[in-house]
Biotite code that builds the C-alpha atoms (Angstrom):
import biotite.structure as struc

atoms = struc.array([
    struc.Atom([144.389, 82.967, 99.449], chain_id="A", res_id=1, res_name="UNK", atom_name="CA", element="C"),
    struc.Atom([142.685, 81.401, 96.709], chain_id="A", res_id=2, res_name="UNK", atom_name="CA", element="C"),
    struc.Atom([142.650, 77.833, 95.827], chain_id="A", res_id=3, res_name="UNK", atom_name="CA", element="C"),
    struc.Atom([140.455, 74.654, 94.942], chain_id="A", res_id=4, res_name="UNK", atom_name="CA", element="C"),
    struc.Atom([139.658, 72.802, 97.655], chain_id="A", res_id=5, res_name="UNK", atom_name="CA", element="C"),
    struc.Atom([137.668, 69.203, 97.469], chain_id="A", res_id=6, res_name="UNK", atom_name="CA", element="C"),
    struc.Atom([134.871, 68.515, 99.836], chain_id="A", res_id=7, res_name="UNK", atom_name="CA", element="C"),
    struc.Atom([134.494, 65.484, 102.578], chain_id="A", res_id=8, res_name="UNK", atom_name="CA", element="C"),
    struc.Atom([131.370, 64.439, 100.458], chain_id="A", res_id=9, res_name="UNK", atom_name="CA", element="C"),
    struc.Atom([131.280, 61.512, 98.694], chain_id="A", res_id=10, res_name="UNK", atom_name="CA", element="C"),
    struc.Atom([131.573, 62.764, 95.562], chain_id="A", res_id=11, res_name="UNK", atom_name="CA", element="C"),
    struc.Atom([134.890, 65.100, 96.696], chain_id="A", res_id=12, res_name="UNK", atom_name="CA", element="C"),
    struc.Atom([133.154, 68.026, 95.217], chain_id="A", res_id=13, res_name="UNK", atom_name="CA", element="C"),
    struc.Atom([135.788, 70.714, 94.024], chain_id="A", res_id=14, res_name="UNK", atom_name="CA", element="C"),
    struc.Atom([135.202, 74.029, 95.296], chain_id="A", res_id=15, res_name="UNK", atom_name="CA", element="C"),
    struc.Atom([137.168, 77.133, 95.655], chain_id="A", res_id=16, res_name="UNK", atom_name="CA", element="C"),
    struc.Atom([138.258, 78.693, 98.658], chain_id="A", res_id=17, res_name="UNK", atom_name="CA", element="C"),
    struc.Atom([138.756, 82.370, 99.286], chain_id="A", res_id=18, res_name="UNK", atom_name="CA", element="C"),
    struc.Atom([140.274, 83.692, 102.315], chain_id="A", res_id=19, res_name="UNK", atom_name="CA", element="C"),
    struc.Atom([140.692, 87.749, 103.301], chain_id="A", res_id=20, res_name="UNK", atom_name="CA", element="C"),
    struc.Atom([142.263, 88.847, 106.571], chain_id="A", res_id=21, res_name="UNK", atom_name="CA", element="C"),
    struc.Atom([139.500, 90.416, 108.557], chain_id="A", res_id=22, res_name="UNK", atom_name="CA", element="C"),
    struc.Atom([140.932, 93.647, 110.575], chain_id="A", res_id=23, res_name="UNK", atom_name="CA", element="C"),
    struc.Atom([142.366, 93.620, 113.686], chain_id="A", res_id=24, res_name="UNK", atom_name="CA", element="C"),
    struc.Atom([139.226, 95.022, 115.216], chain_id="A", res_id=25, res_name="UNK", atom_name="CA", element="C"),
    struc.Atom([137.126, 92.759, 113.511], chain_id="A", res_id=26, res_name="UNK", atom_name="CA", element="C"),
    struc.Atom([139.236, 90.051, 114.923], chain_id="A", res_id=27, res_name="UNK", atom_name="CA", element="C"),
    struc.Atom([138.868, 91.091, 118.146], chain_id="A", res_id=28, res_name="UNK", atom_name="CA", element="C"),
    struc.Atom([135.365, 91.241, 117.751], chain_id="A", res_id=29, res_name="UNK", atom_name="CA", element="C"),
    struc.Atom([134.956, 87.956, 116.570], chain_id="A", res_id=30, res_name="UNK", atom_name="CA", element="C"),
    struc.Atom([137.491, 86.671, 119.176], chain_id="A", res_id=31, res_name="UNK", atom_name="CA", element="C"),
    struc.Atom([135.773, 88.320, 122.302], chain_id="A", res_id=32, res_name="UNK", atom_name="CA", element="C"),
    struc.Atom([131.904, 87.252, 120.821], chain_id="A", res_id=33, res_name="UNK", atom_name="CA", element="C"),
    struc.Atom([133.605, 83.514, 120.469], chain_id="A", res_id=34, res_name="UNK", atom_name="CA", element="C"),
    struc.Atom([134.965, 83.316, 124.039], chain_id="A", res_id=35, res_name="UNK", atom_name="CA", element="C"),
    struc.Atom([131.430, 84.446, 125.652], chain_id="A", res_id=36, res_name="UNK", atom_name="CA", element="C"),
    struc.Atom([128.957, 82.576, 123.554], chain_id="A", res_id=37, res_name="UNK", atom_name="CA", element="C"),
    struc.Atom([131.022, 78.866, 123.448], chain_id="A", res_id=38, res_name="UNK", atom_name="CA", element="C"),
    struc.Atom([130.356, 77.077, 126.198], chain_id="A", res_id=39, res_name="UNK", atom_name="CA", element="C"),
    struc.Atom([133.850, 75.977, 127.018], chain_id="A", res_id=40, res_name="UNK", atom_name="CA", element="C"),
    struc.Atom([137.067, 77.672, 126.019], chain_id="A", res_id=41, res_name="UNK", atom_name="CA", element="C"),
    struc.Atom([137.592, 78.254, 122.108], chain_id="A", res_id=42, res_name="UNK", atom_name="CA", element="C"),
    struc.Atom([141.350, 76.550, 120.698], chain_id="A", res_id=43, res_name="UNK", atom_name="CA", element="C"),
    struc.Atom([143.620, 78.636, 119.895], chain_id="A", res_id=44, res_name="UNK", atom_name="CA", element="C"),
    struc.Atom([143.206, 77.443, 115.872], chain_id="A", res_id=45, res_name="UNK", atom_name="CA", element="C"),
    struc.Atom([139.538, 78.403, 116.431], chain_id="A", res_id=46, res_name="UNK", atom_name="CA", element="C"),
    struc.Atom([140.495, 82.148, 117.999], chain_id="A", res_id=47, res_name="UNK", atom_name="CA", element="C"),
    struc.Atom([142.958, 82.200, 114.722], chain_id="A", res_id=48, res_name="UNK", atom_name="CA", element="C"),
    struc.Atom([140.404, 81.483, 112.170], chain_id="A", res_id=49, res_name="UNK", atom_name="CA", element="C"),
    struc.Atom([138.413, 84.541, 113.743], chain_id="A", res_id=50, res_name="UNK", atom_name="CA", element="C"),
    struc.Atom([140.645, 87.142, 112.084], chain_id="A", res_id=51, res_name="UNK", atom_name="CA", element="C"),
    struc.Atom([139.874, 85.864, 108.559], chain_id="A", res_id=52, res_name="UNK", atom_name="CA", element="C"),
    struc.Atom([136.883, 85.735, 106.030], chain_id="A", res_id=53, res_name="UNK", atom_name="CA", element="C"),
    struc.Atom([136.792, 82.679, 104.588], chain_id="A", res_id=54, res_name="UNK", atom_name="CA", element="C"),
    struc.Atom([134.140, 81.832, 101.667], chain_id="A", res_id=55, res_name="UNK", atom_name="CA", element="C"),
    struc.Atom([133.514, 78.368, 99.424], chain_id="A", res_id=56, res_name="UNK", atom_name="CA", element="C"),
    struc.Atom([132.235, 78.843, 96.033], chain_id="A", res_id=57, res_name="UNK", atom_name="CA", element="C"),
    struc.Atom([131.723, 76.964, 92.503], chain_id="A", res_id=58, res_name="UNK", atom_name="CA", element="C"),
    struc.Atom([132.058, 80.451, 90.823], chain_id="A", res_id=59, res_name="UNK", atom_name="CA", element="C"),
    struc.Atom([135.292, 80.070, 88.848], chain_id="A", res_id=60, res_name="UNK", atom_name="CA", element="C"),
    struc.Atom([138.290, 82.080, 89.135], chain_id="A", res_id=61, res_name="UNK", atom_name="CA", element="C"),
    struc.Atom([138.140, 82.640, 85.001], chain_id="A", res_id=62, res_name="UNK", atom_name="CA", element="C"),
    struc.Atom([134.790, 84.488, 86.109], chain_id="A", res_id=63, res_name="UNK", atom_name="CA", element="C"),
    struc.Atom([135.383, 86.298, 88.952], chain_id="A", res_id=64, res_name="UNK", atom_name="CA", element="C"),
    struc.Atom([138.241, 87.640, 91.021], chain_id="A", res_id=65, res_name="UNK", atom_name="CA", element="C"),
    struc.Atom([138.499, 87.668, 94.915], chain_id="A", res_id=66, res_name="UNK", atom_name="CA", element="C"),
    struc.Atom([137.402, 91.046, 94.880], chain_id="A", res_id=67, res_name="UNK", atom_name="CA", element="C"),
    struc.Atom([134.527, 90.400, 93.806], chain_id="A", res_id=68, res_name="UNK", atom_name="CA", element="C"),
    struc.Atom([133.611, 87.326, 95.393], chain_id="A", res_id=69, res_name="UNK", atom_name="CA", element="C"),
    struc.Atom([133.944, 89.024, 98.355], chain_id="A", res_id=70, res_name="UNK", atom_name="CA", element="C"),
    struc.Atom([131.732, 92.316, 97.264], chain_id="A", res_id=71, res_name="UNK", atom_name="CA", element="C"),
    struc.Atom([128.944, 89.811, 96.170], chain_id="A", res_id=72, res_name="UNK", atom_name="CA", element="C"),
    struc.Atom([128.718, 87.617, 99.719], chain_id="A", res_id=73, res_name="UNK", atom_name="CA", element="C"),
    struc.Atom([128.740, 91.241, 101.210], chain_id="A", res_id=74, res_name="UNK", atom_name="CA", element="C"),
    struc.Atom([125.350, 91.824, 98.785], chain_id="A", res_id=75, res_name="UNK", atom_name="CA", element="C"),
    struc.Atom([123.668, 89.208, 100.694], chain_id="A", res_id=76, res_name="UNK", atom_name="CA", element="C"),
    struc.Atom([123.035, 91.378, 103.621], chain_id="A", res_id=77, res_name="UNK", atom_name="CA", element="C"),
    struc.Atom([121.386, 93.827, 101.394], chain_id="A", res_id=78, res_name="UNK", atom_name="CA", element="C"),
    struc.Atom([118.052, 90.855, 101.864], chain_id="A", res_id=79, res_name="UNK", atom_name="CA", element="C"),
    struc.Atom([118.551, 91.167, 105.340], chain_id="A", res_id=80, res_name="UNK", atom_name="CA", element="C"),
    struc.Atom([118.613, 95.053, 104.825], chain_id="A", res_id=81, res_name="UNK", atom_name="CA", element="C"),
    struc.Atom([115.248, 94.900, 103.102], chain_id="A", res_id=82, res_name="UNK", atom_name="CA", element="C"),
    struc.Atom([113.555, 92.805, 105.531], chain_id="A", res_id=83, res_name="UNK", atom_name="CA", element="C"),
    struc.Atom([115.017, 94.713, 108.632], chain_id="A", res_id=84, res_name="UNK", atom_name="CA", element="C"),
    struc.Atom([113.336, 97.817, 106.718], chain_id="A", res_id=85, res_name="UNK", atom_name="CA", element="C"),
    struc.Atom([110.306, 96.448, 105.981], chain_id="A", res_id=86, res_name="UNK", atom_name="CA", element="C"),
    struc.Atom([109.688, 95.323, 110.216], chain_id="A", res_id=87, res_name="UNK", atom_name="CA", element="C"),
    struc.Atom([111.342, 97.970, 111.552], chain_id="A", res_id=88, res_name="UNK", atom_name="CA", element="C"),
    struc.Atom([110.294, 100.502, 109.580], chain_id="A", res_id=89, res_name="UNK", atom_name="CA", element="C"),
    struc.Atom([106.327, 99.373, 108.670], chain_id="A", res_id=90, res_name="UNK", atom_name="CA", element="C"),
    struc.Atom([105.524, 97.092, 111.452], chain_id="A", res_id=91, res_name="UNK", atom_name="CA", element="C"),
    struc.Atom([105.222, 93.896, 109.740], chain_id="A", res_id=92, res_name="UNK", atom_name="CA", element="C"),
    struc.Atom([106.244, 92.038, 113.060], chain_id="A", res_id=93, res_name="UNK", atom_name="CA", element="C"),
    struc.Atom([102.955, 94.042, 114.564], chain_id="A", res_id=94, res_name="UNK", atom_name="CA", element="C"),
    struc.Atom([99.948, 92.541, 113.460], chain_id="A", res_id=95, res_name="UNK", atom_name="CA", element="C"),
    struc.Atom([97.277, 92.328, 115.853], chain_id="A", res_id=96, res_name="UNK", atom_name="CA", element="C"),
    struc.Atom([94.465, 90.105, 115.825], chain_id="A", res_id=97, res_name="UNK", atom_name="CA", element="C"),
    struc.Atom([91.901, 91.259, 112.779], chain_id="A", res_id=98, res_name="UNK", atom_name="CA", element="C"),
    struc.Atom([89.446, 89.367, 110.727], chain_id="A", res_id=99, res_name="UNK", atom_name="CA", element="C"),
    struc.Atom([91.436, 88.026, 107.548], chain_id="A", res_id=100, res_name="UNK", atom_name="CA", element="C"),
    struc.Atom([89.692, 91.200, 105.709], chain_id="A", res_id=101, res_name="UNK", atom_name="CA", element="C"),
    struc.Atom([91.224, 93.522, 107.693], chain_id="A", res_id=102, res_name="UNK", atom_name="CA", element="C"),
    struc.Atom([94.510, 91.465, 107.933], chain_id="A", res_id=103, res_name="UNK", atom_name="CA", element="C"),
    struc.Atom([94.329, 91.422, 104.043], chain_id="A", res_id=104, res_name="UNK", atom_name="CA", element="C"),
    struc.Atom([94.003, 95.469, 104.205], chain_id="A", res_id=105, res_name="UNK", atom_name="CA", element="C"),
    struc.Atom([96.461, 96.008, 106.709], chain_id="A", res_id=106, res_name="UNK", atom_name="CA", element="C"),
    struc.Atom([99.266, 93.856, 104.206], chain_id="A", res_id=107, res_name="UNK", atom_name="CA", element="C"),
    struc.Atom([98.257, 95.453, 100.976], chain_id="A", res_id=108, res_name="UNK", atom_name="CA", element="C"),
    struc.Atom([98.449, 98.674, 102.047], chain_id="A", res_id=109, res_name="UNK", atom_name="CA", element="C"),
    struc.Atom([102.329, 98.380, 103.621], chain_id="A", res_id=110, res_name="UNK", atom_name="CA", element="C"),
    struc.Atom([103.318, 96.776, 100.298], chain_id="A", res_id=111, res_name="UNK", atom_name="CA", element="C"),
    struc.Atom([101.615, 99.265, 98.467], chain_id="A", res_id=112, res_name="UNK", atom_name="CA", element="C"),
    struc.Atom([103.808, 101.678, 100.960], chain_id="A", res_id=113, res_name="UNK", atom_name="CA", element="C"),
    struc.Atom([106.546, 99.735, 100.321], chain_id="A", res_id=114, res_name="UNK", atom_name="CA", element="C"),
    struc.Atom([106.572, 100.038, 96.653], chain_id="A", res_id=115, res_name="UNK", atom_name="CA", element="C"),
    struc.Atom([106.164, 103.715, 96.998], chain_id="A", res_id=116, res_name="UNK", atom_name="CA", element="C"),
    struc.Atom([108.913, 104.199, 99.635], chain_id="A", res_id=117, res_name="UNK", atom_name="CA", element="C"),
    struc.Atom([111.385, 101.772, 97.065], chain_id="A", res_id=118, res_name="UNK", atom_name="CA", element="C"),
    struc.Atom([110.293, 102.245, 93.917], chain_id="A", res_id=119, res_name="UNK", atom_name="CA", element="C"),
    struc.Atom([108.558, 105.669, 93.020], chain_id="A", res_id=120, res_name="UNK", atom_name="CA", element="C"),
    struc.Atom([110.613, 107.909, 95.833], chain_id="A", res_id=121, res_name="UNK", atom_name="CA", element="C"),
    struc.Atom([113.889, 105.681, 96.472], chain_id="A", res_id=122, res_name="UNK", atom_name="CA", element="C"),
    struc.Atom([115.081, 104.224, 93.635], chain_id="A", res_id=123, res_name="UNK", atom_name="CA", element="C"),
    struc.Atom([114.490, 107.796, 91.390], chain_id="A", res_id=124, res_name="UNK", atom_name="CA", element="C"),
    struc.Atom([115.848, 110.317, 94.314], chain_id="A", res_id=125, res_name="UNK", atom_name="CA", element="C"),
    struc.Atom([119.124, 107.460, 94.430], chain_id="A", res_id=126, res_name="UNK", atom_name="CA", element="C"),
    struc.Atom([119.955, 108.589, 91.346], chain_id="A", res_id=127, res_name="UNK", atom_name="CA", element="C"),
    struc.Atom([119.340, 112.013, 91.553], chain_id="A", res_id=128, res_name="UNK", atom_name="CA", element="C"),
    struc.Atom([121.534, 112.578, 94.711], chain_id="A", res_id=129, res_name="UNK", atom_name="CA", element="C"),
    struc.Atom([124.299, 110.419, 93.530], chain_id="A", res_id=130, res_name="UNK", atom_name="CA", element="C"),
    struc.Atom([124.312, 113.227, 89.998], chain_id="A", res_id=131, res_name="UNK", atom_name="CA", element="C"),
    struc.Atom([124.166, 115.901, 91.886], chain_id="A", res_id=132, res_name="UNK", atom_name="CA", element="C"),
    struc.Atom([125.883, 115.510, 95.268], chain_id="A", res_id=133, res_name="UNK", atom_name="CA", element="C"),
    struc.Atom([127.650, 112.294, 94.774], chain_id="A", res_id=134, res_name="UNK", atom_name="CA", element="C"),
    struc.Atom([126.186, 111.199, 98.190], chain_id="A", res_id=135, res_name="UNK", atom_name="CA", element="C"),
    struc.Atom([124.659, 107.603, 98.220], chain_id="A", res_id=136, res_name="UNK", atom_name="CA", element="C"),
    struc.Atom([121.508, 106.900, 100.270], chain_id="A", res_id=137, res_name="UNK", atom_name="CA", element="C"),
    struc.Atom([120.593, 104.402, 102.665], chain_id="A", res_id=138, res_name="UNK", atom_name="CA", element="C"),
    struc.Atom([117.641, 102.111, 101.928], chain_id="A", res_id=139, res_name="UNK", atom_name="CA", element="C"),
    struc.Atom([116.697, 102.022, 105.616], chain_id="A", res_id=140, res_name="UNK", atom_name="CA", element="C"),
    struc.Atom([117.015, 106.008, 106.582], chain_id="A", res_id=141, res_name="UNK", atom_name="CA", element="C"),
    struc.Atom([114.697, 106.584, 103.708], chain_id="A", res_id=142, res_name="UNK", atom_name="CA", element="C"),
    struc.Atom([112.231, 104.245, 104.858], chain_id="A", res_id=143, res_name="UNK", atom_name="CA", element="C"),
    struc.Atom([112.590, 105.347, 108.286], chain_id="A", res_id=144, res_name="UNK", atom_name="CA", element="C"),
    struc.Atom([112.246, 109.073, 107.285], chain_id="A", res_id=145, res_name="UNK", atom_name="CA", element="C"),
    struc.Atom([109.188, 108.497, 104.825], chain_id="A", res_id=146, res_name="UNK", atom_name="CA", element="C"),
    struc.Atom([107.652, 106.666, 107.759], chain_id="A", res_id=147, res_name="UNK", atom_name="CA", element="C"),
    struc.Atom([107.980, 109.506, 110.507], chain_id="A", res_id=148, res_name="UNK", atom_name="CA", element="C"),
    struc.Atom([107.014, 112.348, 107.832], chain_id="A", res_id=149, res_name="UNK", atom_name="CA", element="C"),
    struc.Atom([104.269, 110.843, 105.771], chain_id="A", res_id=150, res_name="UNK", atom_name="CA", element="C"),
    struc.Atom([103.846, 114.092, 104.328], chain_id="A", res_id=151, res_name="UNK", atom_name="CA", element="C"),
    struc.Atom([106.547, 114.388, 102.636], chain_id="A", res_id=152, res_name="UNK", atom_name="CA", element="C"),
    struc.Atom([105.685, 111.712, 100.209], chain_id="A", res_id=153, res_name="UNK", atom_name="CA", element="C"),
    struc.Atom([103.635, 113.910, 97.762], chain_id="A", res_id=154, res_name="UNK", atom_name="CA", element="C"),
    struc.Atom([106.625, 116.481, 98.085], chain_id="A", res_id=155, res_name="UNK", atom_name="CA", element="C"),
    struc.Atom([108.809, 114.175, 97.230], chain_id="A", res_id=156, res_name="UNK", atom_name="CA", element="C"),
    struc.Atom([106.992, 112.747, 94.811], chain_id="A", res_id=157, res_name="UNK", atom_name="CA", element="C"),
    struc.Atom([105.523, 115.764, 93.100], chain_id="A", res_id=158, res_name="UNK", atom_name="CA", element="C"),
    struc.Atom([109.172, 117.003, 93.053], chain_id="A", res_id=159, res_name="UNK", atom_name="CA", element="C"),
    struc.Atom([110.379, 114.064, 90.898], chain_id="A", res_id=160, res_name="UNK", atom_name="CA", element="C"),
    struc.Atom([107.542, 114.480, 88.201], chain_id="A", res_id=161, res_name="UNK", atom_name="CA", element="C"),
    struc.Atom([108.480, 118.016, 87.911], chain_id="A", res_id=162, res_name="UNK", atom_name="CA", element="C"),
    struc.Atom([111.992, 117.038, 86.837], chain_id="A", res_id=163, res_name="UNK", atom_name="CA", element="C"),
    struc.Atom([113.577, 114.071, 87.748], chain_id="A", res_id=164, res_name="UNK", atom_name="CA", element="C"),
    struc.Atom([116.773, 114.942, 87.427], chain_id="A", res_id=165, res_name="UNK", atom_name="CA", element="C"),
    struc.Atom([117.484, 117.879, 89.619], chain_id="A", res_id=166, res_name="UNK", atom_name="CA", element="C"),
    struc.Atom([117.311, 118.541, 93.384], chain_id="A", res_id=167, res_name="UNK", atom_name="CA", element="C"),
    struc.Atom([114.002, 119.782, 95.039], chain_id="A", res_id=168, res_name="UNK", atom_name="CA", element="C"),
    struc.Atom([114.254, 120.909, 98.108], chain_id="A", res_id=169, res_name="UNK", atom_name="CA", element="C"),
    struc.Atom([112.389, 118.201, 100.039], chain_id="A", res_id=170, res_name="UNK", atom_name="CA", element="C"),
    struc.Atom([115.480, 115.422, 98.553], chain_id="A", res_id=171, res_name="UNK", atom_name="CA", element="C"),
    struc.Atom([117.918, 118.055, 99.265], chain_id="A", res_id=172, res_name="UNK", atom_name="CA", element="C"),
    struc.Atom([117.308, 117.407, 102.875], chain_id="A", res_id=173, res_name="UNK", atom_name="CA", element="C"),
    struc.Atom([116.818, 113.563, 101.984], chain_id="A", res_id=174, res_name="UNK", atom_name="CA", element="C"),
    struc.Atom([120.298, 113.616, 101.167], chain_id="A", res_id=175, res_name="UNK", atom_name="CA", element="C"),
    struc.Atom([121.276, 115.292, 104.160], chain_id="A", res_id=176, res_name="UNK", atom_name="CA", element="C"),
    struc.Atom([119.607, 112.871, 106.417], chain_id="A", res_id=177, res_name="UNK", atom_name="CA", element="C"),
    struc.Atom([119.032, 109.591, 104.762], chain_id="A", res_id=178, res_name="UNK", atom_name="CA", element="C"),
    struc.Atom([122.727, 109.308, 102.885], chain_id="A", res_id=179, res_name="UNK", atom_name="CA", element="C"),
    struc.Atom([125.037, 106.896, 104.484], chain_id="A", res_id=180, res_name="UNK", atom_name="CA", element="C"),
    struc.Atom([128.105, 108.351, 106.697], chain_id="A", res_id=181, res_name="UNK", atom_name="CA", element="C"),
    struc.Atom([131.696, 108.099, 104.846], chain_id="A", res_id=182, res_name="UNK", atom_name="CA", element="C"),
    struc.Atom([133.161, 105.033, 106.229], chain_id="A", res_id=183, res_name="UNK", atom_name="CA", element="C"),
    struc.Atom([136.681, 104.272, 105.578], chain_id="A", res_id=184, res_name="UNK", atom_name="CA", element="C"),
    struc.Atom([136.490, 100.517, 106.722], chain_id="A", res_id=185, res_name="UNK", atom_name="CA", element="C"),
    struc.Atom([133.920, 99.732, 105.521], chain_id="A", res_id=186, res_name="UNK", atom_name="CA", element="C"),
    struc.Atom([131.757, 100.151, 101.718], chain_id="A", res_id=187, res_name="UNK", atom_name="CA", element="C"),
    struc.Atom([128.294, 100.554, 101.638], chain_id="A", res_id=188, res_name="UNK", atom_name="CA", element="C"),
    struc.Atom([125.517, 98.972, 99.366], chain_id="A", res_id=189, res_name="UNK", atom_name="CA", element="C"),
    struc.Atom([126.183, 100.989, 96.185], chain_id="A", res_id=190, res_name="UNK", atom_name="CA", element="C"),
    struc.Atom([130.336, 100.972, 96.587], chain_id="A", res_id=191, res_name="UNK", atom_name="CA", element="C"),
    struc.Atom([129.884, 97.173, 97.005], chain_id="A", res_id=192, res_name="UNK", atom_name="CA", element="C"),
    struc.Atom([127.427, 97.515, 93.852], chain_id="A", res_id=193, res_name="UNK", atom_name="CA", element="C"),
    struc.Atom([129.785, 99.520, 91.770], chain_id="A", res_id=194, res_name="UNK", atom_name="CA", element="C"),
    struc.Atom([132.676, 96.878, 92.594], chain_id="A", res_id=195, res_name="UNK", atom_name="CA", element="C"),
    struc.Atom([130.842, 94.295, 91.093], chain_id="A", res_id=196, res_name="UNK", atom_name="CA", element="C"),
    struc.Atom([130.179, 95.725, 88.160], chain_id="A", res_id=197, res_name="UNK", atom_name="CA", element="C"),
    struc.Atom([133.327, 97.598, 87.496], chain_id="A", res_id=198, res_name="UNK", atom_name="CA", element="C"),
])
C-alpha cells in the first residue's frame, strides 16, 4: 500500500502512507508481546494491525519508492546500533565517581578508542573483507572483539598500513568472527545500505 493520507491536524497535513506485511512470525511476535504488555485485552483491529509495517512520510513517491522507504526507517536502528556498541562494548553506562579530571580522562580516552575501533580498524578492514571474501562485518562484533583482545589493535592496524587492500591474517579471522550470519529474513546494515543506494 501506498497512498497520501491527510493528518487530524489543523492544517490536514498531507502525508504518505506506506504499509508492508510483516511475516507471519513477526506477527505473532508482535501479537503475543501486545496481549502481555496491554493492560486489558487488545481488539481484534489492534491484533490485525500487528502483522503490518506501517510508516508516514513527506518524502515523495517521485523520490523514493517503498523499497526504499522501508530500507531507510530500517537505517535508523543503525544509531541505536552505535550507542548499544559504545555501552556495551566500552562501558560508557560505568562511570564511577572520579574528580571531573579523571572523569574528563576516562571519556577522552573511550572516544579516542572509539575512533580507532570505527574509523582506523573498522571502516578500512569493511572494505577489505567485503573485496576479498564478500562477507560484511558487524559494527558491534568488531567492537566487542577489539575490546576483549586489545592486542590485536596494532596487528590490525599495522596490517592495514602494510597494504590496505589485502587480507592479513589478524582480519582474516576478523572476518571469521565479527561478519554477520547469512540471514534470509532479514538484511543487515550494508544490504539495507546497498538498497538505498542502488
Amino acid at each position: 500500500m501506498d497512498i497520501v493520507i491527510k493528518l487530524n491536524n489543523k492544517v490536514k497535513s498531507a502525508v504518505r502512507m506506506i504499509a508492508f506485511p510483516a511475516s507471519e512470525e513477526v506477527a505473532e511476535s508482535r501479537r503475543r508481546k501486545a496481549r502481555k504488555e496491554l493492560k486489558m485485552t487488545p481488539s481484534a483491529d489492534y491484533l490485525e494491525l500487528q502483522g503490518w509495517f506501517i510508516y508516514l512520510t513527506t518524502i515523495g513517491k517521485e523520490t523514493a519508492e517503498p523499497k526504499k522507504i522501508f530500507a531507510l526507517y530500517k537505517l535508523r536502528w543503525r544509531i541505536e546500533i552505535i550507542f548499544k556498541s559504545w555501552k556495551s562494548n566500552m562501558a560508557f553506562d560505568r562511570v564511577h565517581n572520579v574528580s571531573k579530571i579523571q572523569l574528563w580522562v576516562i571519556l577522552w580516552s573511550r572516544f579516542i578508542m572509539i575512533i580507532i575501533c570505527t574509523q582506523l580498524i573498522y571502516t578500512p578492514c569493511r572494505l577489505v573483507i567485503k573485496a576479498n571474501l564478500n562477507k560484511d562485518l558487524s559494527l558491534l562484533k568488531v567492537t566487542h572483539y577489539l575490546i576483549k583482545h586489545p592486542e590485536k589493535i596494532t596487528g590490525i592496524l599495522t596490517e592495514l598500513q602494510s597494504d590496505p587492500n589485502k587480507l592479513g591474517v589478524i582480519s582474516t579471522t576478523m572476518a571469521k568472527y565479527c561478519s554477520y550470519e547469512k540471514r534470509k529474513k532479514r538484511s543487515n546494515y550494508q544490504e539495507d545500505l546497498r538498497t538505498i543506494y542502488s
